[in-house]
C-alpha positions as CSV (number, residue, x, y, z in Angstrom):
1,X,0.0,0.0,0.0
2,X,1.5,3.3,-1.1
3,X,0.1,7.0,-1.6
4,X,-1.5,9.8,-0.1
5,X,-4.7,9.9,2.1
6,X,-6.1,13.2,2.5
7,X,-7.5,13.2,6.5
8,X,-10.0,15.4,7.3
9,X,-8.5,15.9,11.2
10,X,-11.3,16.4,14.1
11,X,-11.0,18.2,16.8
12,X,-9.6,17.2,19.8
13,X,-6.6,14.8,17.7
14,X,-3.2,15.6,16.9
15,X,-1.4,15.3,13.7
16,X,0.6,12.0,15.2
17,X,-2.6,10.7,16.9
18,X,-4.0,10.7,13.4
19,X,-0.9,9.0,12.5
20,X,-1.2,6.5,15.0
21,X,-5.0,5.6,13.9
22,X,-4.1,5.1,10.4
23,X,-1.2,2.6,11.3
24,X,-3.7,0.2,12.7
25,X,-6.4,0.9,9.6
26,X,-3.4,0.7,7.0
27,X,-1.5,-2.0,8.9
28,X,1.9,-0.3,8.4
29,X,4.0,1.6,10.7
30,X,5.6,3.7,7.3
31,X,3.5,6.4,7.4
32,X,4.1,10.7,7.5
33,X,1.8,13.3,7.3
34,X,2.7,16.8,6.2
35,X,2.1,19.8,7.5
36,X,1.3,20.1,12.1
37,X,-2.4,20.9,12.8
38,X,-3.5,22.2,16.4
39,X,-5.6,20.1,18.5
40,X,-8.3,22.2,18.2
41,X,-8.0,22.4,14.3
42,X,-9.9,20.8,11.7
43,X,-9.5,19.7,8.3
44,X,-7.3,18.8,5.3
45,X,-4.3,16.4,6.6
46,X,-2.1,14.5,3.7
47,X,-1.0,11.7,5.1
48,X,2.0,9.7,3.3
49,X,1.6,5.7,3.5
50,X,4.4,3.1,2.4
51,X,6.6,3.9,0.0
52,X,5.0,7.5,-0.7
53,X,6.2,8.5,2.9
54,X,9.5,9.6,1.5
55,X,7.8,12.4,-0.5
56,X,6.5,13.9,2.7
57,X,9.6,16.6,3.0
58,X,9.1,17.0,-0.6
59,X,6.1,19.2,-1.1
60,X,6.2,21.8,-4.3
61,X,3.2,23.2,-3.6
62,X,3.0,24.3,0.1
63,X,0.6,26.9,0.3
64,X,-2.2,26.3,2.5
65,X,-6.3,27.9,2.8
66,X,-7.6,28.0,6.2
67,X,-10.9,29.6,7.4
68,X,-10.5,30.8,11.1
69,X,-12.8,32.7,13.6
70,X,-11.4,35.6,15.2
71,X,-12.5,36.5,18.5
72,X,-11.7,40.5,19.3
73,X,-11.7,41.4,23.3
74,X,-9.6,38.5,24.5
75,X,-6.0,37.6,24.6
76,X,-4.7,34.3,25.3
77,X,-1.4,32.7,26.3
78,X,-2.0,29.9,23.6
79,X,-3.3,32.3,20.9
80,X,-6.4,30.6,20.7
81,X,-9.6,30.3,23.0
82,X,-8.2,27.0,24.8
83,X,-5.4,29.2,26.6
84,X,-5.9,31.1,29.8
85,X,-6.9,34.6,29.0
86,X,-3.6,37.3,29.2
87,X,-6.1,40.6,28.8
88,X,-9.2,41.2,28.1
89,X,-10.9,44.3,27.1
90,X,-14.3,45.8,25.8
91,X,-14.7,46.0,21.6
92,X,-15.5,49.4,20.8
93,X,-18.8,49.8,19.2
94,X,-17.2,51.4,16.2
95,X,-15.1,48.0,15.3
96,X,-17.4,46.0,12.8
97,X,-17.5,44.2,9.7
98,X,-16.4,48.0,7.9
99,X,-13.5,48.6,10.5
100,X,-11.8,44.8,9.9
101,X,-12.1,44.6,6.6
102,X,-10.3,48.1,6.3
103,X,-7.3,46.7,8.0
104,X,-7.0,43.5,6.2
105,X,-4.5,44.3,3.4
106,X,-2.0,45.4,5.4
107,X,-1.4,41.8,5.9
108,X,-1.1,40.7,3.1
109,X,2.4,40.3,1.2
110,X,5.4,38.9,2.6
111,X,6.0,39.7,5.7
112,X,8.6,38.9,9.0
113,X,6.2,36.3,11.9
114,X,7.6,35.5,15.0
115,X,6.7,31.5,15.7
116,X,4.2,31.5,18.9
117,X,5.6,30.0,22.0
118,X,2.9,27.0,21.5
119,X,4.2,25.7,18.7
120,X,6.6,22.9,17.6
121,X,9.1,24.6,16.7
122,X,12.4,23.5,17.7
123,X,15.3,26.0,19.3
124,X,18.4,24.5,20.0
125,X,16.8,21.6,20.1
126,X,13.6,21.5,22.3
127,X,10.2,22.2,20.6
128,X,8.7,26.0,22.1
129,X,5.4,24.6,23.2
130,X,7.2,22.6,26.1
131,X,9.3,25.7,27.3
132,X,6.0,27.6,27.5
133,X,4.0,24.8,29.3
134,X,7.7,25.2,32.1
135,X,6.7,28.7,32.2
136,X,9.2,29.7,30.1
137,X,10.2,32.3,27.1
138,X,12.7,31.9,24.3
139,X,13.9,34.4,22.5
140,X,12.5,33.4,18.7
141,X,13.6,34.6,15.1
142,X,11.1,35.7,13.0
143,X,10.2,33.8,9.7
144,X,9.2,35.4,6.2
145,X,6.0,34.2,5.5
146,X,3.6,35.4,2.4
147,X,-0.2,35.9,3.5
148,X,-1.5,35.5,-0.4
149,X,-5.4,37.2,0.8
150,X,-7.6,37.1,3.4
151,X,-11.0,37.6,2.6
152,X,-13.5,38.4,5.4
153,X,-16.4,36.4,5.1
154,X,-19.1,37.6,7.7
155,X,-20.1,37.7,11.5
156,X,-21.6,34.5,13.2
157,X,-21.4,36.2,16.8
158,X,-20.7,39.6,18.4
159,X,-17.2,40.1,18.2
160,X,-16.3,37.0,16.1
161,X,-15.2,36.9,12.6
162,X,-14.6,34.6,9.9
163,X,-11.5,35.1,7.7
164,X,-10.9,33.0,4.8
165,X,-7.1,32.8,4.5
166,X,-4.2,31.3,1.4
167,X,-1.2,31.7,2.7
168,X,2.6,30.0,2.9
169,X,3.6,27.1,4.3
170,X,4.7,28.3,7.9
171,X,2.4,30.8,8.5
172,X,0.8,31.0,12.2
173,X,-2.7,32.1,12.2
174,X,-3.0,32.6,15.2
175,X,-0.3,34.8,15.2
176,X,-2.1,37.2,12.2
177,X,-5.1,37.3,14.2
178,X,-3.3,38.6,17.2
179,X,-1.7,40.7,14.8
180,X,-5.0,42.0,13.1
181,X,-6.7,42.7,16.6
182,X,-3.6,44.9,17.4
183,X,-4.0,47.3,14.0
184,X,-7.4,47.0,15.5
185,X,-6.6,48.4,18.7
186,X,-8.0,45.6,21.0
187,X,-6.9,41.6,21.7
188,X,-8.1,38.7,19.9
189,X,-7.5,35.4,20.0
190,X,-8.4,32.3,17.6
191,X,-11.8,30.6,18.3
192,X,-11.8,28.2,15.5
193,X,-9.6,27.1,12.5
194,X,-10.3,24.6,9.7
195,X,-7.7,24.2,6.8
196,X,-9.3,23.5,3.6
197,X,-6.6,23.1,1.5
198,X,-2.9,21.6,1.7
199,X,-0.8,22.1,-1.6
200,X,-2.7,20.3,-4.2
201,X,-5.2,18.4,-1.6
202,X,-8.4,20.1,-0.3
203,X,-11.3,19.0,1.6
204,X,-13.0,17.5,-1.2
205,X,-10.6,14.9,-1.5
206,X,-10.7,14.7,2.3
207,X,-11.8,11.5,4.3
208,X,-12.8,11.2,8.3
209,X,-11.2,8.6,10.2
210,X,-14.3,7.1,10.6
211,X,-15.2,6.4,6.4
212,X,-11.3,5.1,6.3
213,X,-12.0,2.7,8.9
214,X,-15.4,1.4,7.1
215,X,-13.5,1.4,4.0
216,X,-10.3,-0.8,5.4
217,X,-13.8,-3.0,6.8
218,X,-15.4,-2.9,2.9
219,X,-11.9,-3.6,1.4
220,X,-12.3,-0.8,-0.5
221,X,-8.9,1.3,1.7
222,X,-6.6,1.2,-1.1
223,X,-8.3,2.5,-3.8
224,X,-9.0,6.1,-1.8
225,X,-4.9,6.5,-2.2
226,X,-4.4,9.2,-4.3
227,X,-0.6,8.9,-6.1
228,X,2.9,9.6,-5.1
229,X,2.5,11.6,-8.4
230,X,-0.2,13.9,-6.6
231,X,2.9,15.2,-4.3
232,X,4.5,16.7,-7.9
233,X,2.2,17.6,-10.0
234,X,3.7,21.2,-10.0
235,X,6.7,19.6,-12.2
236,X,6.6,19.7,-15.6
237,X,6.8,15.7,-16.6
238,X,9.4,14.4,-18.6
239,X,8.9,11.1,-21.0
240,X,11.7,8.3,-20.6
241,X,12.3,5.5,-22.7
242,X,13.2,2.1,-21.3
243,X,17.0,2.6,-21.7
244,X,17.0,5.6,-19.4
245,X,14.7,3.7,-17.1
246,X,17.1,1.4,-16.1
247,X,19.7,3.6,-15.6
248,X,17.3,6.0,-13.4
249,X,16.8,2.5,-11.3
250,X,19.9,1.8,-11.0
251,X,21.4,5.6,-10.0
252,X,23.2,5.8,-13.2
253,X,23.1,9.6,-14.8
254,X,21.6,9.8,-18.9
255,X,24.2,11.9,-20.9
256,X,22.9,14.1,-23.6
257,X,18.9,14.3,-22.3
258,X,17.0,16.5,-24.5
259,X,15.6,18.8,-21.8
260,X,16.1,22.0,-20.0
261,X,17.5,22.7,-16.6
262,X,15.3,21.6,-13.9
263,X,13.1,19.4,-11.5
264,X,10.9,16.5,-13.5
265,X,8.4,13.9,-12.8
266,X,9.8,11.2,-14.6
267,X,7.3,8.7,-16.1
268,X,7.9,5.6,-18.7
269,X,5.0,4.5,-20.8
270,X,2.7,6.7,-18.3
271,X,4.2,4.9,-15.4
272,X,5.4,7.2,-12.8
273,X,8.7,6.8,-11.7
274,X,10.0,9.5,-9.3
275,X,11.3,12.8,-9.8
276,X,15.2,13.7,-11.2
277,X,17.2,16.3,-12.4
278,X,18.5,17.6,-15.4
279,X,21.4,20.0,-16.0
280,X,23.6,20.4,-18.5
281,X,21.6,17.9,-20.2
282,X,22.6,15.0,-17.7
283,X,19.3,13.6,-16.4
284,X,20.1,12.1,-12.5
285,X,17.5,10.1,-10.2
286,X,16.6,12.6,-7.1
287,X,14.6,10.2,-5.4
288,X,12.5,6.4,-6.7
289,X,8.5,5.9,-5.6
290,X,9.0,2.7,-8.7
291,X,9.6,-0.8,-7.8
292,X,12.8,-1.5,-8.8
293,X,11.9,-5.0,-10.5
């Protein structure tokens, strides 16, 4: 069994306890997932089983859509409504649906983020989120992240808004919406967050846990495995003949391939091979998803 399940996470799990589920429904421990979701996120989680779990550092396309709630009035320690509150302050009447949506361009571009302490990101070697649950602050560097749009898509409460989001891989939401409620002039914090789209996977292609376990049940698991390909499809593909198969199998370089500098999926006869590496018109293997028969 090899490819990519898209996961739509639920709330409550984390990325590795979805992990751990889908060992026991796929019956193999060789399985990734890219790109961390929050406990109390939701939504689109590729995860990379068998052979297909080498690709998982390997992403092209990394941009992700989320749609969060933003809650203005409240500041959290977590950035998010499960944290204990930091401040909390009245909204003025003035701040509406007119007053955030004035402020959202300025965030969008490419822009310096400073990584939350709750997060997994590691300095010198230990992940933030357990400094901050010792109490502790570390001194972070900020990231360049690109915040492609955010589009503001209604009201459900007082004071809560929903923001549809595409940004780069990296980006902390939470941290924009802490962000946003400071241009703003009052706190906020995150009161919900879904991801609808990771790279090329979105929630349409997205199964719950629970229709992956009746499908492992029906016998039907394995053909919800989207490709290895999927992971590339953002490289232009390049045609091999059965000659420069072998050689790509067995690590050998192709002298004199008739193609331009770059990354390539490379495919025989339709068959997906992996992806490799031309310059100077020497075609190299990068990495195999093929059976090397």
């Amino acid at each position: 069994m090899q490819g990519i399940l898209v996961v739509d996470k639920p709330e409550g799990f984390t990325s590795f306890d979805v992990v751990a589920k889908l060992r026991g429904i796929c019956g193999t421990r060789r399985i990734g997932h890219g790109g961390t979701l929050d406990p109390m996120a939701t939504g689109v989680l590729p995860v990379f089983v068998g052979g297909a779990a080498k690709a998982v550092d390997m992403q092209e396309r990394a941009d992700k859509m989320y749609t969060a709630t933003m809650l203005l009035g409240r500041r959290t320690d977590t950035g998010d409504v499960t944290g204990e509150t930091l401040e909390q302050a009245a909204v003025p009447a003035d701040i509406g649906l007119d007053a955030v949506a004035a402020v959202l361009p300025r965030f969008t571009g490419t822009q310096q983020q400073v990584p939350p302490m709750y997060s997994a990101v590691k300095v010198n070697g230990q992940p933030l989120y357990k400094a901050a649950r010792a109490g502790k602050t570390v001194e972070r560097t900020p990231r360049p992240v690109t915040l492609h749009s955010i589009m503001l898509a209604g009201s459900p409460a007082p004071n809560e808004y929903i923001l549809n989001i595409h940004c780069s891989k990296g980006t902390y939401v939470r941290v924009l919406l802490e962000d946003i409620g400071r241009a703003l002039g009052v706190p906020a914090t995150m009161a919900a967050l879904r991801r609808t789209a990771s790279g090329p996977y979105t929630l349409e292609m997205a199964y719950t846990l629970d229709e992956l376990q009746r499908a492992r049940e029906a016998g039907t698991l394995e053909s919800l495995l989207l490709s290895v390909e999927s992971v590339f499809t953002c490289l232009p593909a390049v045609e091999v003949n059965e000659e420069t198969r072998r050689r790509l199998l067995n690590g050998a370089p192709t002298y004199r391939f008739p193609a331009r500098d770059g990354r390539y999926r490379a495919l025989c006869e339709g068959e997906f091979l992996g992806v490799c590496r031309v310059e100077k018109h020497i075609l190299t293997v990068e990495k195999l998803f093929c059976e090397r028969a």
